[in-house]
C-alpha positions, 0 to 999 in steps of 0.5 A: 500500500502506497503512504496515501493509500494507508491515510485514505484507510485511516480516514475511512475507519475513522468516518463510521464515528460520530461521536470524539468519544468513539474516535478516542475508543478506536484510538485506544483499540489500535494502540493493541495493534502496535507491535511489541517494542523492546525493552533495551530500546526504552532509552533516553536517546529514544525518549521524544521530547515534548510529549506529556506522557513517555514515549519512546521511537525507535528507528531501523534502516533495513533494505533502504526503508526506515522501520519504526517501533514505538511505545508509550506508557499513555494508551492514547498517545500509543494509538497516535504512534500506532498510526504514524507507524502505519503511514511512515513505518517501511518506507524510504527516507525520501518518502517520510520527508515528503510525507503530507500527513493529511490524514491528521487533520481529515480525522480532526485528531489535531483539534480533538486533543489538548494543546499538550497532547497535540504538540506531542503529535507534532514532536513524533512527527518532527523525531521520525522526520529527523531519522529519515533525514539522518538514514537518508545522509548516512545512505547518500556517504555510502554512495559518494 
């Protein structure tokens, strides 16, 4: 599945809900979906500034692609990354860094979460665009 065709998944799942309340539900159901992260990994080199609760984002560079695992000790906040980690996860650096993550604001997350929770967001946003960036220097080194 392409990036956007993730996005357009998301929105779609997100649409059946009316109610925040439900969307907070379902937010906390895909927290179940993310995959187990490593203890070792639970560093504070992987720790994202910013956030109010802890969460830790850990990035591999295998076959060209970053692959990204992450956990949170607040079940909201894990939801949020379990979705980033749909979009971005397997995917080039390139990819990451032109990613339009559109699908945010079409399921109103950004203005459904508190100002603390939202930047937050921001901050996993900005922490997996910067290891794309550095998998993308380290690979450009090996070719020059």
């Amino acid at each position: 599945m392409t990036l956007n065709e993730v996005q357009e998944k998301i929105i779609e799942e997100f649409s059946i809900f009316d109610d925040w309340m439900d969307k907070y539900n379902y937010i906390i159901e895909l927290s179940k979906d993310l995959a187990p992260f490593n203890e070792a990994n639970k560093t504070k080199q992987n720790l994202i500034n910013g956030c109010q609760s802890r969460v830790w984002l850990n990035a591999e560079f295998v076959e060209g692609k970053v692959v990204f695992t992450a956990d949170s000790d607040a079940i909201i906040t894990k939801g949020i990354v379990s979705m980033l980690i749909q979009v971005l996860s397997n995917r080039t650096p390139q990819e990451i860094k032109d990613a339009d993550l559109y699908f945010i604001d079409r399921i109103g997350l950004k203005q459904n979460l508190s100002p603390t929770r939202s930047n937050g967001l921001l901050s996993m946003v900005k922490q997996m665009r910067l290891y794309a960036i550095a998998y993308e220097a380290k690979m450009n080194q090996k070719t020059e």
